[in-house]
C-alpha positions as CSV (number, residue, x, y, z in Angstrom):
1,X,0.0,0.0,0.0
2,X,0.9,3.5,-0.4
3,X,2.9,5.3,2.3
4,X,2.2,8.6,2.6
5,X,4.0,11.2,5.1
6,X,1.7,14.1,6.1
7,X,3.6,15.5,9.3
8,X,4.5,19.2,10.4
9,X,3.1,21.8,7.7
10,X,6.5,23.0,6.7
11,X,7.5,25.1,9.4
12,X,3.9,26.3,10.7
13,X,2.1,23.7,12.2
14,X,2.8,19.9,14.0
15,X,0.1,17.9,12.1
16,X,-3.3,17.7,10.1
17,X,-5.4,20.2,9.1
18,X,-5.0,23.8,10.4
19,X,-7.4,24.8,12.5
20,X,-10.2,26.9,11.3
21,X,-9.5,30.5,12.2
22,X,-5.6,29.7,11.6
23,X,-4.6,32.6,9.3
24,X,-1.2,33.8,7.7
25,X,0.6,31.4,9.9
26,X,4.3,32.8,11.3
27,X,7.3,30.8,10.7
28,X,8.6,28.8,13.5
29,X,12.0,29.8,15.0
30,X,14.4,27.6,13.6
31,X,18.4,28.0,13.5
32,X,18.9,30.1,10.4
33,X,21.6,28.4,8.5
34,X,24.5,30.0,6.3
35,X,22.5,31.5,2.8
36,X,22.0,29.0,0.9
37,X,24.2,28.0,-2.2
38,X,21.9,28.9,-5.0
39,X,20.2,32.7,-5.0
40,X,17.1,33.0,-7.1
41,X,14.4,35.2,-7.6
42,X,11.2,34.9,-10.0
43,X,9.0,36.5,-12.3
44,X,6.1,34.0,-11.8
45,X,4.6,30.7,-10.0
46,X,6.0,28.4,-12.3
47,X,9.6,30.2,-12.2
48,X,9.7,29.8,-8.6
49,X,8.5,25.9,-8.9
50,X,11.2,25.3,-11.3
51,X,13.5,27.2,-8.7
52,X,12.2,24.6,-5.7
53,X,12.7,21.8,-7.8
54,X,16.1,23.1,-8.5
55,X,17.0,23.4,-5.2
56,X,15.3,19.8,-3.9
57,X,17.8,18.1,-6.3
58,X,20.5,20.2,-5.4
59,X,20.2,19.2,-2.3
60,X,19.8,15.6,-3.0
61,X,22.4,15.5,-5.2
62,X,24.9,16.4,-2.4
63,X,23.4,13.9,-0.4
64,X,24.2,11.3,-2.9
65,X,20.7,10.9,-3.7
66,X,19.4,10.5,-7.3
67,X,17.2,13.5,-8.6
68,X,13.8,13.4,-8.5
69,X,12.2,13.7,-12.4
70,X,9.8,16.3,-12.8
71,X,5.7,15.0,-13.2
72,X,3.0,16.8,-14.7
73,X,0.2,15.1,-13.0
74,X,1.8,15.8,-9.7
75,X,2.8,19.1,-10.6
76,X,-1.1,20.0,-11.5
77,X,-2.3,18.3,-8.1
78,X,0.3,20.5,-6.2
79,X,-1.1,23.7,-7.9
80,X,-4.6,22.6,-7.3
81,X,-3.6,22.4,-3.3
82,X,-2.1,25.2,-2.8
83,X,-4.5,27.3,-4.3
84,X,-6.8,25.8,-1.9
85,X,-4.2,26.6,0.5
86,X,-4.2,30.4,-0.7
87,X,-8.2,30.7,-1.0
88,X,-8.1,29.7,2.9
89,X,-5.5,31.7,4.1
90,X,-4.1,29.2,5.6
91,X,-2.4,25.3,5.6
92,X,-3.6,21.9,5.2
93,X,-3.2,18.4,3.9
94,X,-6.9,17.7,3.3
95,X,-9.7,20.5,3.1
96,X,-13.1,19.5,3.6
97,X,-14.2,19.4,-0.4
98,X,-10.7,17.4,-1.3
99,X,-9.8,13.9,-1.3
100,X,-7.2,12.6,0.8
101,X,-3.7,12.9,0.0
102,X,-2.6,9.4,-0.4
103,X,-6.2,9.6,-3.1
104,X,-5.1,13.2,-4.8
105,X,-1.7,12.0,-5.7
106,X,-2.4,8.3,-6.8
107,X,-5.5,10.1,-9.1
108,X,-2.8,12.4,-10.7
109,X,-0.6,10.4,-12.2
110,X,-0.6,7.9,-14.6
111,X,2.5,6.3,-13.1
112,X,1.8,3.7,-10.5
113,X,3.2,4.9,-7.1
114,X,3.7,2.9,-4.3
115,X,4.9,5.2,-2.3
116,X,4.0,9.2,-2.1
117,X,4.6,12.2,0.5
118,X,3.7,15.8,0.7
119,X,5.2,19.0,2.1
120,X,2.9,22.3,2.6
121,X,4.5,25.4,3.6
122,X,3.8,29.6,3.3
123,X,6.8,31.9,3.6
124,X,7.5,35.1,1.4
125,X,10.1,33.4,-1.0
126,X,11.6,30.8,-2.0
127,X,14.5,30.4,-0.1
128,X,13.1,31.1,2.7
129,X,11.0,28.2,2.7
130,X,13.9,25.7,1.0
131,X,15.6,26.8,3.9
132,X,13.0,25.8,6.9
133,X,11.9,23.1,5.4
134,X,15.5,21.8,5.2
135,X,15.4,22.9,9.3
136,X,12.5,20.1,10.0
137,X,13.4,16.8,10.2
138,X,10.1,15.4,8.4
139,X,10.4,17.9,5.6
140,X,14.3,17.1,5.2
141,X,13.4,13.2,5.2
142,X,10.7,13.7,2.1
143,X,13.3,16.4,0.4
144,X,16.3,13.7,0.5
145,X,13.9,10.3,0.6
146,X,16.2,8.5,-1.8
147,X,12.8,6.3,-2.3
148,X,11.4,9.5,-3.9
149,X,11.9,9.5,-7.6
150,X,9.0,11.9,-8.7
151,X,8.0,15.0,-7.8
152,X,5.2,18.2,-8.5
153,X,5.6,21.0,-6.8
154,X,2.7,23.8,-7.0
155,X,3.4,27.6,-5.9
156,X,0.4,30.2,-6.0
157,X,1.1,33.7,-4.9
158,X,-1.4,35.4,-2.8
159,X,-0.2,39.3,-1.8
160,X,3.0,39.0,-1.4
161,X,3.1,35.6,0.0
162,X,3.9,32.3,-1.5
163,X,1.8,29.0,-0.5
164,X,4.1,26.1,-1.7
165,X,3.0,22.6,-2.1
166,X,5.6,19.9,-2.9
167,X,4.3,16.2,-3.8
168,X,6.5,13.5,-3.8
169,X,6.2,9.8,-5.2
170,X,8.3,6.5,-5.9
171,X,6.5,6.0,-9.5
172,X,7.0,3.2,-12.1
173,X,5.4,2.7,-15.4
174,X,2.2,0.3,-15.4
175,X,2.5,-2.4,-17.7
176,X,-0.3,-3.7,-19.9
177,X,-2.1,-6.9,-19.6
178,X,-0.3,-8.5,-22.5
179,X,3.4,-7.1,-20.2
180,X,1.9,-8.3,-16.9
181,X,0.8,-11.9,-17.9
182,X,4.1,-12.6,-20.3
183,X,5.9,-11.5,-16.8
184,X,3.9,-13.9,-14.5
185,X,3.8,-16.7,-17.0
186,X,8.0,-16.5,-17.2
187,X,7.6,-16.8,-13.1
188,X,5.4,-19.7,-13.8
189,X,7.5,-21.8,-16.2
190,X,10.6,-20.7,-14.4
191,X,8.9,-22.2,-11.0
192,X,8.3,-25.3,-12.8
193,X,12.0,-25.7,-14.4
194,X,13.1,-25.4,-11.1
195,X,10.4,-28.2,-9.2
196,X,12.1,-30.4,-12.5
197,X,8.7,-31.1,-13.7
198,X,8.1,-31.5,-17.6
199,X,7.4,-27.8,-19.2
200,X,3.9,-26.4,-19.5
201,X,1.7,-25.4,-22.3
202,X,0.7,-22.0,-21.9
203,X,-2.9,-21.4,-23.7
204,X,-4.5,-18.6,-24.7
205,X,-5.2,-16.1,-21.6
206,X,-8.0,-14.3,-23.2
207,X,-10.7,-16.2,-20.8
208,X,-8.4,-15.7,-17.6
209,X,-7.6,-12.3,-18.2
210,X,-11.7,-11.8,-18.3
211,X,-11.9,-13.3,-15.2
212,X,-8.9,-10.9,-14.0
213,X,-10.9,-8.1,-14.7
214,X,-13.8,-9.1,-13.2
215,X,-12.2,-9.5,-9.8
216,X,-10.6,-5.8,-10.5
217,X,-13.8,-4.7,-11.2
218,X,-15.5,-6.6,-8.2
219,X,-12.5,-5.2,-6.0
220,X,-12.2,-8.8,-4.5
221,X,-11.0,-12.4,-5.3
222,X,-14.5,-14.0,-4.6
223,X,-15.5,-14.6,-8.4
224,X,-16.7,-18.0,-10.6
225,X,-13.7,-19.9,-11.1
226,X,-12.7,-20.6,-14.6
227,X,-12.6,-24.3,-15.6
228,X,-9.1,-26.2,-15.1
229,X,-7.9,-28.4,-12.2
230,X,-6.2,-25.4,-10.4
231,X,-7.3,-21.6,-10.4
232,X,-4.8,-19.2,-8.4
233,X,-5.8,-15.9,-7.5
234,X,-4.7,-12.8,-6.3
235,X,-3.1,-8.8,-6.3
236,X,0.6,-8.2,-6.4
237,X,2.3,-5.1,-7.2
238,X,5.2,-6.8,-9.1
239,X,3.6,-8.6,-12.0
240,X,6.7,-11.1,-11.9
241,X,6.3,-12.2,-8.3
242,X,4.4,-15.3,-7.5
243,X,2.7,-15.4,-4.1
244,X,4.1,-17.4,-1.5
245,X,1.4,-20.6,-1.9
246,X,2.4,-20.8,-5.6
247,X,5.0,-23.1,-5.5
248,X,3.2,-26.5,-4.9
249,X,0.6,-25.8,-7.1
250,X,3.2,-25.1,-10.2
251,X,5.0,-28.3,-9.0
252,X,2.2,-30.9,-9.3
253,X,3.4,-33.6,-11.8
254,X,-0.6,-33.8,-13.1
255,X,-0.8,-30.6,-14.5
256,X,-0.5,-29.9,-18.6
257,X,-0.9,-26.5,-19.4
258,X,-1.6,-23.0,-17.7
259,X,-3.1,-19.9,-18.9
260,X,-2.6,-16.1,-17.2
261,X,-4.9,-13.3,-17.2
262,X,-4.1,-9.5,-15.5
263,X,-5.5,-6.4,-15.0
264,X,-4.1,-3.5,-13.7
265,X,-6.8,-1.3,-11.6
266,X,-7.5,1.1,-9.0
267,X,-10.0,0.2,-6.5
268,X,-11.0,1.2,-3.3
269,X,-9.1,-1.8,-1.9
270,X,-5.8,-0.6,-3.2
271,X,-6.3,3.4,-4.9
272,X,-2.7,3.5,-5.9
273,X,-3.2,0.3,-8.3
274,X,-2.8,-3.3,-8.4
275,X,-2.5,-5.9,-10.4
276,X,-5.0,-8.8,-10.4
277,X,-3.7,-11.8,-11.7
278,X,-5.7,-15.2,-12.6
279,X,-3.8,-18.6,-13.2
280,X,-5.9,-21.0,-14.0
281,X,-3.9,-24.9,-14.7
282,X,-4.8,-27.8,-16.2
């Protein structure tokens, strides 16, 4: 499941929402470090997100950590926030007419992420807030999280005050059906090289991957079986990992043939995406 980290709002408050009548909220005081390495200023909202993103990798890269590549559908969800943050005058990780954040990030993107976290901040520029949030230990740990490979960060200006959102993610492509079953079906015949039984048929996966889909669809496991002697299923994130029970079922001496069906789906079981995978033997 998705992790998300939604701690201290960047050098303003110690967790969830801000309270109602929380306005224009003052900067805690943290040790003010040396300036910082890079100087910028900006002409606009997206100059001053390219300028945080800038600095996050900067960071990072002195770290030893890789960069994190710049995302459009988390770059659009950060804007969208924090110009809810702006509207309110003041800072939050979930306003009453939003969706959470673990559901506004995984709804962004097209990637698959496993793994997402969010800073929120307001301070008058940009270094400013680079530099606090580089002061608090839980923004530091999403800034240099060397899980983190993704990243949108939204700045909207309201006076002459910034509201910065940064979204973070560990994303990876999402394979289609035909890339997800050729990956499990390699597991499978691999499985059964290794139990030294004879090699299996694989048949057409065109019923299987119906049933797939109607599990994804169903959000559980509980559907008609298809015919065969054995039908495995069940989610996995990694289309190439058996589950743990797979094993003697692969190795039975009886068995011919086996077909593999996936679909890749968001459910409210699992809203950053899964795989469900049928096997069906014979």
């Amino acid at each position: 499941m998705i992790r998300v980290l939604t701690v201290a709002l960047a050098i303003f408050l110690t967790s969830g929402p801000a309270p109602a009548k929380t306005r224009k909220p003052k900067p805690a005081a943290f040790v003010q470090s040396a300036a910082p390495a890079y100087q910028f200023s900006f002409a606009n909202e997206a100059d001053a997100e390219n300028q945080l993103l800038a600095l996050a990798n900067h960071v990072r890269a002195e770290a030893g950590v890789p960069p994190l590549q710049w995302d459009e559908g988390l770059t659009l969800a950060a804007r969208e926030h924090a110009a809810a943050m702006a509207a309110q005058q003041q800072l939050s990780h979930q306003f009453s007419s939003e969706a959470s954040v673990h559901q506004r990030l995984t709804a962004a993107t097209p990637l698959h992420l496993d793994r997402a976290g969010e800073n929120v901040a307001y301070a008058a520029t940009v270094d400013e807030v680079h530099d606090n949030l580089m002061h608090s230990p839980p923004h530091r740990e999403n800034l240099l999280n060397p899980a983190y490979n993704v990243a949108g960060f939204g700045v909207v200006r309201s006076g002459d005050s910034l509201y910065i959102v940064q979204d973070f993610g560990h994303g990876s492509q999402i394979n289609t059906s035909q890339q997800a079953e050729n990956m499990a079906a390699e597991s499978v015949m691999r499985m059964r090289e290794r139990s030294n039984g004879a090699p299996l048929q694989r048949l057409d996966g065109r019923a299987a991957r119906a049933a797939a889909c109607s599990m994804a669809q169903a959000d559980s496991l509980n559907v008609s079986s298809n015919p065969g002697q054995y039908f495995l299923r069940y989610t996995i994130m990694q289309p190439e990992v058996l589950p743990g029970n797979a094993a003697k079922t692969v190795a039975d001496r009886g068995l011919r043939a086996f077909a593999v069906g996936a679909c890749y789906s968001r459910t409210a079981s699992y809203p950053g995406g899964v795989y469900w995978i049928a096997v069906v033997f014979y």
